[in-house]
N, C-alpha and C positions, 0 to 999 in steps of 0.2 A: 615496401617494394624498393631495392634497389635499382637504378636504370645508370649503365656506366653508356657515356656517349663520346666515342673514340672514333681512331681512324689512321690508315697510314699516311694521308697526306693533309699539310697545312691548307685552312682557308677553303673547307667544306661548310663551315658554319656550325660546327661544333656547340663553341660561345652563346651564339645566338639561339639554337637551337636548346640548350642544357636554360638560357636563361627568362629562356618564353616561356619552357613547361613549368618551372619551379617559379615563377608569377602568377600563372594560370593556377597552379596549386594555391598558393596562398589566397586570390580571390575564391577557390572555392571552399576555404577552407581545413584542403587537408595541410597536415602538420608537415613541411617538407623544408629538408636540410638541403643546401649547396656546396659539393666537395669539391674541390678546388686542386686536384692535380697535374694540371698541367704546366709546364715550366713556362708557357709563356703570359700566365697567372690574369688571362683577358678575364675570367669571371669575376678574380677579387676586383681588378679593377672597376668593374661594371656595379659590383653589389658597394663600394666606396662610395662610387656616382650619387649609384639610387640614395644610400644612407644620406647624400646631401641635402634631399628634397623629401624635406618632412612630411609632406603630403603622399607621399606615396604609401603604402604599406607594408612593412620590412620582410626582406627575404633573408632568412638564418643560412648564413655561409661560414664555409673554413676554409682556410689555407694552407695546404699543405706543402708548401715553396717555398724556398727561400735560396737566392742568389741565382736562377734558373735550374734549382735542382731540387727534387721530393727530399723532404728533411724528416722522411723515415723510410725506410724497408721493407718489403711487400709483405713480411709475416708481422710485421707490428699492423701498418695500416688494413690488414683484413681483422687483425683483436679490434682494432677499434670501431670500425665501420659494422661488427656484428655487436657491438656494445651499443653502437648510436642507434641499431634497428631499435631496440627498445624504447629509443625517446622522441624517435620521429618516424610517421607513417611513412613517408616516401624519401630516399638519398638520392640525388641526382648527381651523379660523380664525370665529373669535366677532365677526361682524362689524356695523358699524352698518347706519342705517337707509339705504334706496334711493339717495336722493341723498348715500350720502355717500362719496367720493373712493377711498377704502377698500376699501371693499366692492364696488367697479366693478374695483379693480386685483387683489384678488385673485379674484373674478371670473374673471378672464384668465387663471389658472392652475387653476381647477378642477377636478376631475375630475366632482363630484357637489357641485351645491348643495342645500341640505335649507332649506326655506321653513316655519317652522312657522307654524300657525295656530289660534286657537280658533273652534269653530262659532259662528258669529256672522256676522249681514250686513257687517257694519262691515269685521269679518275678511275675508271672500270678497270684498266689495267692491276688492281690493288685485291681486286675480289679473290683472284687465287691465294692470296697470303693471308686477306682474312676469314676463308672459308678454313684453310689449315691451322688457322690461330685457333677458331669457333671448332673444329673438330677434336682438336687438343684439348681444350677446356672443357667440351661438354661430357670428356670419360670422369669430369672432376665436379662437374656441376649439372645435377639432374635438372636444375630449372633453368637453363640460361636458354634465351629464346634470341635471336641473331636475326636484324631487320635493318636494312639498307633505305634510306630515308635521300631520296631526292631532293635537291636545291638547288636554288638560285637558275631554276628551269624558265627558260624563254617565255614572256607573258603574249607571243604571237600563238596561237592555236596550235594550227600547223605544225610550227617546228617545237613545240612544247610534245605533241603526238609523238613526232620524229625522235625527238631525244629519249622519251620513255620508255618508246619501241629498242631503240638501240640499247639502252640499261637491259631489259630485259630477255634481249638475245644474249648480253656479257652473261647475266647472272643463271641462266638457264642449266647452264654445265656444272650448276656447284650445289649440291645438297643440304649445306648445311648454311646458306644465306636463302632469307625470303626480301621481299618488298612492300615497304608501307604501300596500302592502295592510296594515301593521302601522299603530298608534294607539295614545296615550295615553290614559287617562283621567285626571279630576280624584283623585289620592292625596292625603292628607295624608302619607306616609311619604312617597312623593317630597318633597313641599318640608321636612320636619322632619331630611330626609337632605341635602340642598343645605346648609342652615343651618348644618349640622356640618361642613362640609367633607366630603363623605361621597358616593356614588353608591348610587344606590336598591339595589345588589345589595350592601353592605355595611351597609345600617341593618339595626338590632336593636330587637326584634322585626321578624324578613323578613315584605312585606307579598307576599307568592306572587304577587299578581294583580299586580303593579306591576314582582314580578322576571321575570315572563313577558314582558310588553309591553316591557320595555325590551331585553330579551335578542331579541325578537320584530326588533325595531327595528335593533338590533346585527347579524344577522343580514343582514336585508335590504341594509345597510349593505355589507356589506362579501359578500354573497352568499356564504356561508357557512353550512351546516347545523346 
């Protein structure tokens, strides 16, 4: 399974999100690669981290960076990325923003794009570019599945209700975006667990509500109980 996890704007939780599922993969097991194109190369750094702390258990990443720029071309990195399907069960591909080369080519190999966003107009404002990105791609790709993944959602009730309500009046008008029924909230153990190399179901002190949503998340992912 391919899973390319993009977006138009920075600081949706991309990072964090590409490098929860592909630790969750490795505790269960399956064989999962980390593709690393995005220019601001926060996975390589995160998988350097983890590599520091022998106790953990390795997540296989690449890097396809180099100086803030992908250091190949949208029709090499789809040969290759349909060569790595053979040697790993799932690619989770960290990729840049909308217009970038990259993230159009593997696109094309998709199975399940994950778009995260925070509630924010600014945020929802971006649905229409990537409902016509995801329109354009799926006359090219019979499996690409396009799921808008909520984060860093208010940990109040209330206004967690309110914010959801609002994504999904944005997203209502677009055909070719759906929504995780799972969501993040804003953690501090999430990010204090990124920092360390670490995935939120391995920081200590577990934050329960933070290892549920993500496990939540994992699940839906991969449709799995």
């Amino acid at each position: 399974m391919v899973i390319v996890i993009g977006g138009q704007k920075g600081g949706s939780g991309k990072t964090t999100i590409a490098t929860n599922i592909a630790t969750m993969c490795v505790i269960e097991n399956r064989n999962i690669l980390l593709y690393d194109l995005d220019p601001q190369r926060t996975t390589t750094l995160w998988a350097y981290r983890r590599d520091e702390d022998q106790s953990l258990p390795r997540v296989d990443s690449i890097q396809k960076v180099l100086n803030g720029q992908t250091i190949q071309d949208g029709e090499v990195i789809v040969d290759e990325l349909r060569n790595l399907q053979s040697e790993y069960r799932d690619i989770i591909v960290d990729a840049g923003g909308i217009n970038n080369e990259a993230l159009r080519a593997a696109l094309l190999l998709a199975d399940l794009a994950i778009f995260p966003i925070i509630p924010s107009e600014f945020d929802m404002w971006t649905f229409e570019t990537l409902n016509n990105l995801v329109a354009n791609l799926q006359s090219c790709s019979r499996t690409l599945n396009a799921k808008v993944l909520i984060n860093r959602v208010s940990t109040n009730p209330a206004t967690a209700k309110k914010e959801i309500e609002d994504c999904d009046g944005f997203l209502s008008g677009f055909d070719h975006l759906t929504r995780f029924d799972s969501f993040l909230s804003e953690r501090i153990a999430v990010r204090r667990a990124s920092g360390k190399g670490m995935a939120t179901v391995e920081y200590k002190p577990p934050d329960l509500k933070a290892i549920k949503e993500f496990e939540s998340v994992y699940k839906e992912v991969f449709n799995v109980q």
